[in-house]
N, C-alpha and C positions, 0 to 999 in steps of 0.2 A: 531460308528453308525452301526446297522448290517440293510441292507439290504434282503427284503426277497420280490418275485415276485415283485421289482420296486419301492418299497417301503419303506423307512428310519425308521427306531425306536430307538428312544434315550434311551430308558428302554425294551429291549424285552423280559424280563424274566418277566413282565408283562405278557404276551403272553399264556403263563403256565395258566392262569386262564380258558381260553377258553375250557381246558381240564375237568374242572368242568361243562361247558354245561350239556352234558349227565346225568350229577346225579342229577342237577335242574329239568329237562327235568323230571324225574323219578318222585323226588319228587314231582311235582305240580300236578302228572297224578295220585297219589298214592291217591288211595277211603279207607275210612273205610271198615271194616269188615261186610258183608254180616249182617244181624240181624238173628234174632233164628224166623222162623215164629211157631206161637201159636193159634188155632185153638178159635176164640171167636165169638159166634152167633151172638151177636148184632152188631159185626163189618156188619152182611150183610145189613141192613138198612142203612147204608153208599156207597154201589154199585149206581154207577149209579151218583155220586155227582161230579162236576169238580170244583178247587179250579179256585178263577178267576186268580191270578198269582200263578204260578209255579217254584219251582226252579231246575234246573239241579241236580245232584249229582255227577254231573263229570265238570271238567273245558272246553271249547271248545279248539278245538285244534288251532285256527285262535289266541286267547286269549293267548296260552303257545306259539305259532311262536313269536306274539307279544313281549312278556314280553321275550323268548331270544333274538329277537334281539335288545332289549335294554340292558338285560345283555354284547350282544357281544358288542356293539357301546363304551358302560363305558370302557369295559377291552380294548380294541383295544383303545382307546382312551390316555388312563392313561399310556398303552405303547409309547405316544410319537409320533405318524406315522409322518412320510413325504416325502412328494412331491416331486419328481425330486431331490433326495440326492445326495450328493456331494459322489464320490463311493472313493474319496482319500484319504491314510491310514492318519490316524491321526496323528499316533505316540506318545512318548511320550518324556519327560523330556524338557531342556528349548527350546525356538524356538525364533531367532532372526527373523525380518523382516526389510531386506534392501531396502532401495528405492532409487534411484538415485534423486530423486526428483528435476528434473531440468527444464528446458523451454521445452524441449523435449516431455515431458511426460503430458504436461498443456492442452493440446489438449483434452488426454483420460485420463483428472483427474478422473472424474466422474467414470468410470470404474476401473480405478486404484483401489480405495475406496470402492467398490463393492467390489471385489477382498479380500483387504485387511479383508475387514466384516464378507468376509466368511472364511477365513483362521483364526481369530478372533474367529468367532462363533466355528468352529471343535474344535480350542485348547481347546475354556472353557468346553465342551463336555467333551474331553480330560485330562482335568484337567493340563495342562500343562502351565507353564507361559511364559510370552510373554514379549517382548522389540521389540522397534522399531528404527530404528540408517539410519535418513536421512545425504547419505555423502555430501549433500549442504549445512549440516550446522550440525555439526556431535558433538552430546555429548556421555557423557557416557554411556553404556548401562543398564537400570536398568529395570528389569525385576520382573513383574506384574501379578497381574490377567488378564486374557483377555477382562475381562469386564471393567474394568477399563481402559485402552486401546479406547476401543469403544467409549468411553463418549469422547476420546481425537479429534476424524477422523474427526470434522470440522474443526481444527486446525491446520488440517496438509495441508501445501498449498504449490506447487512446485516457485521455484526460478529460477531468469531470471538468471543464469549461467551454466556451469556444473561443476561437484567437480572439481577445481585445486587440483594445487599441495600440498596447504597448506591444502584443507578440508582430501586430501587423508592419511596424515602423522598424520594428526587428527585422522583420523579414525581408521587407523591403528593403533595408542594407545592407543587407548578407547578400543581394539578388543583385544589388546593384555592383558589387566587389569584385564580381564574376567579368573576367574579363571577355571569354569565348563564348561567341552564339550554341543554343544547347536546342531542344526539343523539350519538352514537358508533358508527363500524362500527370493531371490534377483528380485525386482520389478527392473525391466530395462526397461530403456528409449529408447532402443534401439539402441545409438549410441556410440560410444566407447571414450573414453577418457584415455589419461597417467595416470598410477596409477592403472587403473581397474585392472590387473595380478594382481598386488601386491595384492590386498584386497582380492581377490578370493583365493588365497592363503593360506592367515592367515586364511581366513572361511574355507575352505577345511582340515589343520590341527584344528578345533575345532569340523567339525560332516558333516554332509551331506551337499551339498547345490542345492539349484532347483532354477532356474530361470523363473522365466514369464516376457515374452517380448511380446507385440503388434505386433497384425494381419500384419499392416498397415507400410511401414516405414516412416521416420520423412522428410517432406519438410518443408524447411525455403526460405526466401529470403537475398542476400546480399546487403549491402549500395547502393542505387539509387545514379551513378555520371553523370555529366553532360560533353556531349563532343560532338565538332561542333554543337550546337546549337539541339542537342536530348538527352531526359534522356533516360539513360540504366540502364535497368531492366534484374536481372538474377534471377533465383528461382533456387534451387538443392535438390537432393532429396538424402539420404542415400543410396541405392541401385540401378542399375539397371531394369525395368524393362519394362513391356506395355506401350506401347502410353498411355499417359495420360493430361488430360487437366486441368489449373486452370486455375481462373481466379483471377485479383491482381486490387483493389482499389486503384485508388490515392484520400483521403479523405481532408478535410480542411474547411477553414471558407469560407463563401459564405459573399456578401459585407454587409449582416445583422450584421454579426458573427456569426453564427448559424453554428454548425458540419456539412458538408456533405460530399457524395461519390460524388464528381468534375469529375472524370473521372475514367475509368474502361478498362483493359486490357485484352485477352485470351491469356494465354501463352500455349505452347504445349512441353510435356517431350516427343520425340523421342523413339518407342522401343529403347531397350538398352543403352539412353543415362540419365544420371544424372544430368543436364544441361538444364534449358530452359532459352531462353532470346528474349526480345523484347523492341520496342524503340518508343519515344510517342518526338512527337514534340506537343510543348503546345504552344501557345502564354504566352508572359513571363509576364503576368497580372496574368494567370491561374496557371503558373508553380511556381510564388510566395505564392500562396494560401494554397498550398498544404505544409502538416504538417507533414505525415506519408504515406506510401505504406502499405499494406496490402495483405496477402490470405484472398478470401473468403471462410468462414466457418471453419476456424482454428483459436484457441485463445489460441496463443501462444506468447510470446516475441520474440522467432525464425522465425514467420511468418511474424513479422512486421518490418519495416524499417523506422526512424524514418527520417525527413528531415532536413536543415539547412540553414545557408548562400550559399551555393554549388548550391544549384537549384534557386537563386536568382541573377539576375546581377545588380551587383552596379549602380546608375543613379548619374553621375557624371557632373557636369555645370563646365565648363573650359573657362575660360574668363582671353584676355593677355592684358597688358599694350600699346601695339602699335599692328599697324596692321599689317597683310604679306601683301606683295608684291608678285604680279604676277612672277613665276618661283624662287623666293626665300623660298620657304615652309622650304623645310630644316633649314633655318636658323630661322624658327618660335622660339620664346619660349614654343609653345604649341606642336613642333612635338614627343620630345620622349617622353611628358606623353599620346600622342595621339598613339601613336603604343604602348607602354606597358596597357594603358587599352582598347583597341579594342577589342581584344578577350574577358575580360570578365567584360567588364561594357557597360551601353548604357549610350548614350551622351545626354544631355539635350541644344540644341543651343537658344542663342538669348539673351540678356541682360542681366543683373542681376536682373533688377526687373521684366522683363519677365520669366524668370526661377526660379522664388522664390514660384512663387504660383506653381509650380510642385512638389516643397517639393522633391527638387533630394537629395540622400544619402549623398554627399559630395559636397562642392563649391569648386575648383582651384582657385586661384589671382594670375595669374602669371607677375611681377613686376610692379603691381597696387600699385598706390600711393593713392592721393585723391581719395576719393567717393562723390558726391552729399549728401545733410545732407538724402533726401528720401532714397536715396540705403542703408545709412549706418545706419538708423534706422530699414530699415525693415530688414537686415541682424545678427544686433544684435538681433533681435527678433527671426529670424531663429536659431541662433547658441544657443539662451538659451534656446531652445525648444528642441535641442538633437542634431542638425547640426555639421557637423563638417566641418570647413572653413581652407583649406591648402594653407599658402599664400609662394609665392618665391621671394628670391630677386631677383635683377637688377641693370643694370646703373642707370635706374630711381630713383628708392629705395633709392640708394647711394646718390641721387645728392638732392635729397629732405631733408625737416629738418620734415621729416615723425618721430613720435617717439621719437623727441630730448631731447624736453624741461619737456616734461611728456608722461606718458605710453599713447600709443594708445588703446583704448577700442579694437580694433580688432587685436593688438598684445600680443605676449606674456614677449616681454620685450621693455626695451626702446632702442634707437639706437642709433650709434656716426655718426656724421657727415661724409661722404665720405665712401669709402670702402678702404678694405685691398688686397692688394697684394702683395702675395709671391711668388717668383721664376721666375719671368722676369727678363730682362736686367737691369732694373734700380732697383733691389729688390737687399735688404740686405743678405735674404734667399729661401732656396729652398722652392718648395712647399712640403705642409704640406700632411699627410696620416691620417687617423681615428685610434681614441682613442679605444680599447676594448669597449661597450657597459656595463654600471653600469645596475647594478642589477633593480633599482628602471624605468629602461628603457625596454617600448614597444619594444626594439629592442633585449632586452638582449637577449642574446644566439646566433643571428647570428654571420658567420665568416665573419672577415672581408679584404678582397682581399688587398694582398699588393702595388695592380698596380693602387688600387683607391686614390687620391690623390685632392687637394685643389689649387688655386694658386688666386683665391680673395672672396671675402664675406664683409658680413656687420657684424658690430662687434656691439654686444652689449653692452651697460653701465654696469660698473658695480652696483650691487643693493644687498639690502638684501635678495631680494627673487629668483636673480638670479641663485642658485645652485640648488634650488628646480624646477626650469622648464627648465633645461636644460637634452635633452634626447639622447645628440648626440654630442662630440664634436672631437677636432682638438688631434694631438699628444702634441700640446703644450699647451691645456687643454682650447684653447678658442672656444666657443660653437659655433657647426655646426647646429644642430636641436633642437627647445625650442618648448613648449608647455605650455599652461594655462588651466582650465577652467572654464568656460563664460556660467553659469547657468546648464544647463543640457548637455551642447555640450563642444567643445571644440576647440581652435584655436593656427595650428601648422607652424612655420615658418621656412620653410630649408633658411639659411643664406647662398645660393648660388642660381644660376637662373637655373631653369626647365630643360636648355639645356648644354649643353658642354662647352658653352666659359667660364665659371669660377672654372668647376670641371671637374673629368673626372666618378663622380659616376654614370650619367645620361645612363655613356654606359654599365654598369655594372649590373651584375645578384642580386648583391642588394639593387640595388633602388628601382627592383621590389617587393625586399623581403620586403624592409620598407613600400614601398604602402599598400602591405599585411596585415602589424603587422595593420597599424595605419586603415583599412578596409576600403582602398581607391577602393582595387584589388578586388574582388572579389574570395573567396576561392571555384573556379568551380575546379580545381585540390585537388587531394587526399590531406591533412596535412600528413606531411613529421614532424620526429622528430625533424630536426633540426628547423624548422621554429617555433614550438612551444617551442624550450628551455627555459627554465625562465618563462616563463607564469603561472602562476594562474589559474583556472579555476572552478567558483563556480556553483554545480549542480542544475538547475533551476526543473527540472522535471525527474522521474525513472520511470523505469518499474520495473512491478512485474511482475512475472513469466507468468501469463495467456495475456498479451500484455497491461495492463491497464494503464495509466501514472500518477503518482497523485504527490503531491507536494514533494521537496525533502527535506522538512523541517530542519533540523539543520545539517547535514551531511557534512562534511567537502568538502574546495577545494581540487583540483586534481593537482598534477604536467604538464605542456601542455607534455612534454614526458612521461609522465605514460597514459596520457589520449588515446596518439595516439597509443602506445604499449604494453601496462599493459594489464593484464588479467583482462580478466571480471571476477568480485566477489562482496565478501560484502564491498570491501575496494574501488573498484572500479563498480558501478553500470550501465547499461545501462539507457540512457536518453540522457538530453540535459543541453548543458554545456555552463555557457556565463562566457565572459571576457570584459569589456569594454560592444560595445555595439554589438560585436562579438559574435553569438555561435554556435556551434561546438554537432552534434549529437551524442554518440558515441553509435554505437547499439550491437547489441547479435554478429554476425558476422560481420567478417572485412572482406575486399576486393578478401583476399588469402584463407579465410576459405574455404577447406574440410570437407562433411561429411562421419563419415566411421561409417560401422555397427559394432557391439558391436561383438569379435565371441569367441566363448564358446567352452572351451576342449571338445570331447568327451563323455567322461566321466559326464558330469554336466547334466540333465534332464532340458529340454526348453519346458515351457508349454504356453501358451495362456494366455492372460488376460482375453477372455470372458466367463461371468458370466453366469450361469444357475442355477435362483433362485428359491431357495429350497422353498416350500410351506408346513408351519407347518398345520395338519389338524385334531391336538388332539382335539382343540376346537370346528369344525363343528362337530367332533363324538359326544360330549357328551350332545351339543345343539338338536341331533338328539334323544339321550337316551332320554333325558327330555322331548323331545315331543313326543316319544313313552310310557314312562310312564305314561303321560296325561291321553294320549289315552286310557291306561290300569285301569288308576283310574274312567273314563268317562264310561269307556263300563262293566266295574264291577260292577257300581253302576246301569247302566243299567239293567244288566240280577239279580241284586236281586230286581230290584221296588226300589230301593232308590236312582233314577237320581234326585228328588225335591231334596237331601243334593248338589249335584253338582251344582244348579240352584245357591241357596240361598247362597253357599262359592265363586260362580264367582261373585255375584253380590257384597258380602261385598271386595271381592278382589279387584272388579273395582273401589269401594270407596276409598279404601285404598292408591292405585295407584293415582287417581285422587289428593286427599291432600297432598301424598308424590310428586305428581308435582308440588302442589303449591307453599313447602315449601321446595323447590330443594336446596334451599342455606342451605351448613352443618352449624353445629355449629363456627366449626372452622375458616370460611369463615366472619360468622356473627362478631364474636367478634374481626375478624383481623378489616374488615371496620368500626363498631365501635368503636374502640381502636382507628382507624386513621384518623377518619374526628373528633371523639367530640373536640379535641384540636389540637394545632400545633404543629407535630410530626416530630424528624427529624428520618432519616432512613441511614441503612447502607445496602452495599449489601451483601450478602452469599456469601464468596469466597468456603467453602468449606475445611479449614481450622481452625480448635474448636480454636488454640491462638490465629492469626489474627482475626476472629471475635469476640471472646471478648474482647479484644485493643479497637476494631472500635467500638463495643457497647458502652464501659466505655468511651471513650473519645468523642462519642454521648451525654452520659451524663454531663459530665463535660461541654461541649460547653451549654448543654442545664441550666445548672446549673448555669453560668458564665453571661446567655440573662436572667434569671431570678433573678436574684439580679441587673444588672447594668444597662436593660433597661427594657420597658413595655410589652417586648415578654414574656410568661410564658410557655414553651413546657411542653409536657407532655412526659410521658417517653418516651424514642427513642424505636425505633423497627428494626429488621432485618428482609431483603428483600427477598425472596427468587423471582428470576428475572423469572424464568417457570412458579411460580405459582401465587403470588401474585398482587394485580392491584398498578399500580405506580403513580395514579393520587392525592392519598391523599396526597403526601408528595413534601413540596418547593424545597426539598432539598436530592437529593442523595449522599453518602460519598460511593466509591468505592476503598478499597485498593487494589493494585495488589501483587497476588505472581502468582510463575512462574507455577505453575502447576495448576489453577484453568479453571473448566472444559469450554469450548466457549460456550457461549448461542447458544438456537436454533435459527430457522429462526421468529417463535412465539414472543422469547422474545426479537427479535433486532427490529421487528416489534412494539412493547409495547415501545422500548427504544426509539423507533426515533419519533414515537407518542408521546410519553413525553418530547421530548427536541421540536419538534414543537408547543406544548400545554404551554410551559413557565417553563416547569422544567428545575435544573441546576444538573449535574453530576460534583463533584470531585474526580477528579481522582488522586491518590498519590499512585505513584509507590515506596515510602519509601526507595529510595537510594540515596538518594543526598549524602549521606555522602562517596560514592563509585563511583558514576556516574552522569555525566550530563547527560540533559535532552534531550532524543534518544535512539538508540538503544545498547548502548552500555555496558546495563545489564541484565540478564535475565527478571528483572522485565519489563524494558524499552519494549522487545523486544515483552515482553506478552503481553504489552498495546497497541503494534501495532497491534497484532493481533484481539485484543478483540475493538479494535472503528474501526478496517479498514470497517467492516459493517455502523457503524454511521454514520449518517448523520451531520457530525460537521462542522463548515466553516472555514476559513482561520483563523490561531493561527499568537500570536506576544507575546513575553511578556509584560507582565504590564506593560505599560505607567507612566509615573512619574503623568499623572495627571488625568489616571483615576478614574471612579467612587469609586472602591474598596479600594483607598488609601483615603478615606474621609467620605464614606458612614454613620460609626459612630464616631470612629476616625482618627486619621492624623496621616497616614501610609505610610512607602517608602520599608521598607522590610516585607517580607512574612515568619516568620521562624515559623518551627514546632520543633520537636527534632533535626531538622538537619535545618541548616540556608543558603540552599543554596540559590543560584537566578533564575535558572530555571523554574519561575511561570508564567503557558501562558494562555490568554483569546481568547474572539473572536477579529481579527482585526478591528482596523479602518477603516471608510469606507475611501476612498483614497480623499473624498472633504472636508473629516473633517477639519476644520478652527478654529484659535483663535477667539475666542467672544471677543468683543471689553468690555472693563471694567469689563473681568472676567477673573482668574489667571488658565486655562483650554479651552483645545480644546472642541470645538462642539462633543463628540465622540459615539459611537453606543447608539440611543436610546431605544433601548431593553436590558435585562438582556443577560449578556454574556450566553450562555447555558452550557458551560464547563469552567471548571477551571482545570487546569493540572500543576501537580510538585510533587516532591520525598520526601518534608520534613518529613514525617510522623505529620502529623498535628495529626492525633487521640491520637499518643502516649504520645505529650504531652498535649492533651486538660484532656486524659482518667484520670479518678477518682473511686475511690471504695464509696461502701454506702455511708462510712461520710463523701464524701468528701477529702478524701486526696489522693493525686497526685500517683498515681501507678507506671510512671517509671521515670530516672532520666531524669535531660533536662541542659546539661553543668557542670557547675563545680559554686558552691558558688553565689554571686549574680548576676555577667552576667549569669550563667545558669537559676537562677529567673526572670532575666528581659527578656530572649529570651523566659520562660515559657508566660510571661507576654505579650509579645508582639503576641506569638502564638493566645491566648487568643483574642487579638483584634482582631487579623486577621479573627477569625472565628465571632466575632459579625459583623464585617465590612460586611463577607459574606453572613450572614444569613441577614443582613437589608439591603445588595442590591441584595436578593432573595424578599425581601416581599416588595421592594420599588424602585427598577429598579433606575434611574435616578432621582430621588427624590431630589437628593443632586448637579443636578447639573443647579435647578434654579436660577434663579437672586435674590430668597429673600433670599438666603445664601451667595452670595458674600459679603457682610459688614462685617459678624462674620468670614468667611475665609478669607478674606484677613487681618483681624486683627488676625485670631493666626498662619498664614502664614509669618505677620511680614512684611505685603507689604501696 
C-alpha cells in the first residue's frame, strides 16, 4: 500500500489519470471555429429581435469545475484510498502467524482478531500466503490464501491452558516439516512458558519473527483455601507495577438456585508488588453457596477460581451407644472422632431423629446396637437418599446377636456372635497390623504405619458377598472395614470401636486419612498426592478458555495423582472433578503457581496489539462522482431548455423503483421457497466441500426414496442449505455432515439455527468417524463439532435409550448404523422424573421431538443413491454389509416419522401391537 499525504492506496498508479485533468479541462472549453461573417441586407430586418431562450456557445466554467471534480472523485476513487493505513511493510513470500492462544490472552481475544484481520488484510494486498499454527493445540502448518483464512477467525478461540510440553514438541515438528523460509508475527499472551526459546528458534532459523504482545500484563487468581475459619483470596499479576485495584466476586446459587454475585471483595496490588490478597469470613451457609471466585471485567479461565468441598464443612451427627461420665470424657467412644473432626466439620447434637431432619452429611453409631423401629426407618430413608451412616463396633456390638441370624439392613455384613481378640494374656496370638489396601478400596494408595495394629474386633460371617464389601482388612485377611450400599448412600462399619481400647489406629495419622477418603473429614486442606492415590476421578464440568464451564460430556477419568499434579491440558482440563459423592476443583493455577513475563531477545521487534482501523473510502468517492454527474446531467438540461426530459425520466424512474420495491424477492429466492414449502423436503447443510455435499444430497435422496415406497411420506427432491443465506423454517429435517475445515457460521446464521431448533426443527449431526473415533473430541471432525454447536443452544445429551421413541417410531430398532455401525448416537436427555408407565414396555420420556441427533456413522453414505437408484458407496462386506445398509435405511425412516410425529408412538393405543412384536 503506498501511502501518500495520510492516505492508503491499494492501486496508485490509478493516480496517473489525474494527469489527464488538464487535457479534459481543454477539451470541454474548446469552441468551434469563428464563422466567415457575409454581408446579407435582409439579415437587418432581423436587428432588434431577441430569441425567448438562448444558448451559450461556451460551456460555464462552474459546469467544467463540476464535471472535473467528478472525473477526480472516479480516478481517486478506483485508486483504492484509505483511511488511517496500516504504514507496515508488507513484505513478501510465505507468513506464518503464531498464537499462544491460551487463557491468558481470552481476556483481549477480541483485539487479538483485530490484529490478526489486519495482518490478514496486508498479506492478501500482498499477495502472500498465510498459515496460522495455534501452539495450544498445534497442527501442521498449511498455508493459504489470506482470504480464506479470514472466513476461519470465528473459529479460532483460546484454551484454558498454556502450550505444555507436549503442544511444544508438537509444534516444533510441524515447524520443522516446513520446507520454505516464511516470516512470523508471534501473537503472545504475554507470559512465558518452558518451550517458548525453543520455538523462537526454529522461527528465527526459517525468516524474520515480530512479536505483538499486550499493553496490559496478565492477572489471574489462585485456588481460594480455607484456614481458621477465613477464605484466602490471592490475585497475581505478571509484572510489577502501580498500585492498582481489583475487585473479585464470590458468585453461586442463592436459596432459589438462581446465579448470583453473593459477595464481592476489593483487593489492592501494592506499587511494586505482584501479589494481592485478602480474607472474607462468610457465615458457613454463605460460604457453601458459593461455586466460583472471579475478576471483575476479565473473561478468562485464569481469572476465575473454581470452588469445592474445601470451602464447605462437613455436618456430622455423632451419637454413642452409652453415656460419658462426669470427668471420664477421655474414655468417651466419641472423643477421637470429636478432635479429628473439630477443625473441619460442624457437629450436629441431639438425637437421631432430632438430627435427621437437619439432613447432616454424615451419621457416626458409635457401638449402637438396637434402634427403636421409628429411628431405623427414618434413617434407612436417610441413607437411600445419599446419606452416609459410619457405624463402630463395641462391647455392646459384641455381646448382642445384632446381625447374626440374618444381615442387618443397616450393616454391611452379618456378624459372629462375641468378638475376637488377639494379643492379650489369654490370646493364642499377637496382635494383628493392616493388610495393603486392594485396589477396588476408597483407601487404596494410603501408607500404612507399621505401629498401627489390631488386638479385638467383631468378625464377620462368612458370605458370598463378603469379598465384595470388604474395604479394609487384617494381615491375616479377616476384615477390618466393610461397606455396602443402601439406595443412593451408603453404610460403613470399622470392625473396631471409635477409640483406643480395641485398636491403636484411632491415634494414628490415618484414621484421619480414612475419614477423608470415605468424606467424613472435610477436604479444607490442600489434596496432597498421596491421599488421592488410586482414585478415580470423573469430570463433572470444564472450562474453556474465556472462564465459561459447560458440561464435560464423554471425557475420560482422571488418575487422583494426575488430577493433583498433571499439567493442565487437553488430557487433563480445568473444572470440577467428583468421585463418590466427593469433588475436588482443579483449576488454571495451583497454589505455587508463578507468573513470569514472556522476554524477547533483542533482536526480535515487540509491537502492540492495538488496532487502528483502516477506513476504506473508494466507495464514498464514487457515490460522490455519481452525485456529481447528476448534477451535471440536471443543469445541462437546464441551460439548453430541455429540464421537461429530466422531469418526465425522474418520474418514470420513481415508478420503476417503486415496483422493483415491491418485487424485492429475486428469482432465486422465489423458486428456493417454492421448491421448499409445495412438498416435504429434506435438506442438507453446505459444508463447503463439492464430495461431502454431494454424499449428503444423494443419500438425501435415497432416505427420501426409501419414505416413499415404504410409508405415506412422499418427499420431494432434497435441497442444499446454504446456512448465511437461505431461511430454515421449510425443512423437518436438517442433515449436517462435519469435515474439519468447514467455514463457522456467522452470528446471523447461529441466530437462524437456534430459532429453528426452538421452532421444532431436528439437526443431524454426523461427524462420520465412528470407524476411527468415538464419540468427542477425539478427531478432527469430533473436535469441529464442538466448535460449530458450542453456539447452539442444545440441552443435555444421553445416548439413545433402549426404549426410546426412535427405536419404535416406524420400526423396532436397538442399533443406529450408517456405513460405520458404531454406538455413539446421542438425543436430548431424559427428564430426571421420567417413570415407567404402568402396562407399557417404556419410560414416560421427553415429550417433544429430540432437536438434535448426534453420531459419526456416516448415515448419508449409506442411505446415498444415484438417479436409478442404486447404492453409490459400499456398506460391509456380502449380506451383513446389506443388512447394516438395511438397517441404516430404518434408522433414517424412524427419524424422519419421529420429526413429523414427535411421540406419536408412545401412546396407550400402541402398547397391544408392541408388546406383541416385542414378545412380552
Amino acid at each position: 500500500m503506498t501511502v501518500l499525504a495520510g492516505i492508503g492506496f491499494t492501486a496508485p498508479w490509478v493516480l496517473l489519470g489525474l494527469l489527464t485533468l488538464p487535457i479534459l479541462w481543454l477539451v470541454l472549453r474548446a469552441v468551434p471555429p469563428a464563422p466567415v461573417r457575409r454581408l446579407f441586407p435582409a439579415v437587418t430586418l432581423l436587428l432588434g429581435l431577441k430569441d425567448d431562450e438562448s444558448v451559450s456557445d461556451r460551456t460555464p466554467w462552474w459546469l467544467l469545475l463540476l464535471r472535473m471534480l467528478a472525473a477526480a472523485a472516479i480516478i481517486i476513487g478506483l485508486a483504492g484510498p484509505v483511511l488511517n493505513p496500516s504504514r507496515d511493510q508488507a513484505g513478501s513470500g510465505p507468513l506464518l502467524l503464531v498464537l499462544d492462544a491460551s487463557w491468558a490472552g481470552a481476556t483481549r481475544w477480541p483485539s487479538v482478531l483485530d490484529q490478526i484481520d489486519v495482518q490478514l488484510t496486508e498479506a492478501g494486498r500482498a499477495g502472500r500466503p498465510v498459515s496460522i499454527l495455534r501452539l495450544t493445540e498445534p497442527e501442521a502448518p498449511v498455508f493459504q490464501a489470506a482470504e480464506t483464512w479470514r472466513t476461519r477467525l470465528p473459529g479460532l478461540v483460546p484454551q484454558p491452558w498454556q502450550p505444555g510440553a507436549t503442544q511444544v514438541e508438537q509444534s516444533i515438528q510441524a515447524l520443522e516439516q516446513v520446507e520454505d523460509t516464511f516470516d512470523t508475527f508471534w501473537f503472545s499472551d504475554w507470559l512465558n512458558y518452558p518451550g517458548q526459546e525453543e520455538i523462537l528458534k526454529v522461527l528465527q532459523a526459517s525468516g524474520g519473527v515480530t512479536v505483538f504482545r499486550p499493553a496490559a500484563p496478565v492477572t489471574a487468581l489462585l485456588p481460594a483455601t480455607y484456614q481458621d475459619g477465613l477464605i484466602q483470596l490471592t490475585a497475581m499479576r505478571a509484572e510489577p507495577g502501580p498500585t492498582a485495584n481489583i475487585t473479585v466476586l464470590a458468585q453461586g446459587r442463592d436459596p432459589a438456585g438462581a446465579m448470583r454475585v453473593l459477595h464481592s471483595v476489593e483487593m489492592v496490588f501494592e506499587s511494586g508488588e505482584t501479589k494481592a490478597q485478602s480474607e472474607l469470613a462468610l457465615p458457613s451457609e454463605l460460604r457453601a453457596r458459593i461455586t466460583r471466585f472471579e475478576i471483575q471485567g476479565q473473561r478468562s479461565a485464569g481469572a476465575i477460581t473454581l470452588t469445592d468441598d474445601s470451602l464447605r464443612r462437613r455436618e456430622v451427627a455423632l451419637i454413642a451407644g452409652t453415656l460419658n461420665r462426669e470427668g471420664l470424657e477421655l474414655l468417651s467412644p466419641l472423643h477421637y472422632l470429636t478432635q479429628v473432626l473439630r477443625p473441619t466439620a460442624d457437629f450436629v447434637d441431639g438425637g437421631l431423629l432430632e438430627v435427621l431432619p437437619a439432613n447432616p452429611d454424615v451419621i457416626v453409631l458409635a457401638d449402637v446396637t438396637r434402634l427403636a423401629e421409628p429411628e431405623q426407618e427414618a434413617l434407612v430413608e436417610w441413607v437411600e437418599q445419599g446419606g452416609l451412616l459410619l457405624r463402630f463396633a463395641g462391647p455392646r456390638m459384641a455381646a448382642s446377636d445384632l446381625g447374626r441370624d440374618e444381615e442387618d439392613i443397616l450393616l454391611p455384613v452379618r456378624l459372629r456372635s462375641g468378638g475376637r481378640s488377639v494379643g492379650g494374656a489369654m490370646s493364642w496370638g499377637e496382635a494383628k497390623g493392616l493388610s495393603p489396601f486392594p485396589e477396588n478400596s476408597p483407601f487404596y494408595g494410603l501408607q500404612v504405619p507399621s505401629d498401627v495394629n489390631v488386638s479385638t474386633q467383631v468378625m464377620a460371617q462368612p458370605d458370598p458377598n463378603l469379598a465384595d464389601r470388604v474395604i479394609a482388612s487384617l494381615t491375616d485377611g479377616t476384615p477390618l472395614v466393610t461397606r455396602k450400599a443402601l439406595g443412593l448412600g451408603q453404610v460403613v462399619l470399622f470392625h473396631v470401636t471409635a477409640d483406643a481400647e480395641w485398636s491403636s489406629l484411632p491415634l494414628s495419622g490415618l484414621f484421619v486419612e480414612m475419614l477423608d477418603r470415605l468424606a467424613v473429614a472435610s477436604a479444607a486442606k490442600s489434596r496432597q498426592v498421596e491421599q488421592l492415590q488410586g482414585t478415580t476421578w470423573e469430570p463433572v464440568q470444564v472450562l474453556d478458555g474465556f472462564g465459561s464451564l459447560y458440561d464435560a460430556g464423554s471425557l475420560p477419568g482422571v488418575d487422583g495423582a494426575q488430577l493433583v499434579e498433571g499439567e493442565i491440558g487437553p488430557n487433563l482440563r480445568p473444572g470440577l472433578y467428583e468421585s463418590g459423592k466427593e469433588k475436588v476443583a482443579r483449576n488454571v493455577l495451583s497454589e505455587d503457581s508463578v507468573l513470569r513475563p514472556a522476554v524477547w531477545p533483542p533482536d526480535v521487534p515487540i509491537k502492540g496489539q492495538e488496532v487502528s482501523s483502516e477506513t476504506p473510502i473508494g466507495g464514498l468517492l464514487m457515490s460522490l462522482a455519481l452525485i456529481l454527474l447528476t448534477i451535471d446531467v440536471f443543469a445541462s438540461l437546464a441551460l439548453s431548455g430541455r429540464l421537461w426530459i429530466a422531469r418526465t425520466a425522474a418520474v418514470l424512474l420513481g415508478g420503476i423503483l417503486v415496483v422493483s420495491e415491491a418485487h424485492a424477492q429475486t428469482p432465486e429466492e422465489t423458486d428456493f421457497a417454492l421448491g421448499a414449502t409445495q412438498e416435504l423436503v429434506l435438506a442438507h447443510v453446505l459444508t463447503g466441500n463439492g464430495q461431502v455435499d454431494d454424499i449428503a444430497l444423494a443419500g438425501m435422496r435415497g432416505l427420501a426414496q426409501t419414505l416413499y415406497f415404504r410409508t405415506s411420506v412422499e418427499p420431494a427432491e432434497p435441497i442444499g442449505v446454504d446456512l448465511e443465506r437461505d431461511e430454515l423454517a421449510f425443512f423437518p429435517l436438517l442433515y449436517w455432515p462435519i469435515t474439519p475445515d468447514q467455514p463457522q457460521p456467522s452470528a446471523e446464521a447461529y441466530a437462524k439455527l437456534n430459532n429453528y431448533l426452538r421452532s421444532g426443527g431436528m439437526i443431524l449431526f454426523d461427524t462420520r468417524d465412528a470407524d476411527i473415533a468415538e464419540f468427542g473430541a477425539s478427531s478432527p471432525n469430533g473436535r469441529k463439532l464442538q466448535q460449530l454447536a458450542g453456539p447452539l443452544n442444545i440441552p443435555s445429551l444421553e445416548p439413545v435409550p433402549s426404549d426410546h421413541v426412535l427405536t419404535r417410531a416406524f420400526y423396532l430398532l436397538q442399533d443406529f448404523p450408517g456405513r460405520y455401525a458404531g454406538n455413539g448416537v446421542w438425543v436430548e436427555a431424559a427428564p430426571p422424573d421420567a417413570e415407567q408407565i404402568e402396562g407399557m414396555p417404556f419410560r414416560n420420556l421427553n415429550d417433544n421431538v429430540t432437536p438434535v441427533v448426534i453420531g459419526g456413522n456416516d448415515w448419508a453414505g449409506a442411505w446415498a443413491v444415484d438417479r436409478n437408484g442404486q447404492s453409490l458407496l459400499p456398506v460391509g462386506r456380502g449380506y451383513a454389509g446389506e443388512r447394516q445398509r438395511e438397517l441404516a435405511n430404518r434408522f433414517g425412516v424412524n427419524l424422519v416419522m419421529h420429526v413429523l410425529t414427535g411421540n406419536y408412538k408412545s401412546d396407550q393405543v400402541h402398547v397391544p401391537a408392541l408388546l406383541d412384536r416385542l414378545g412380552q
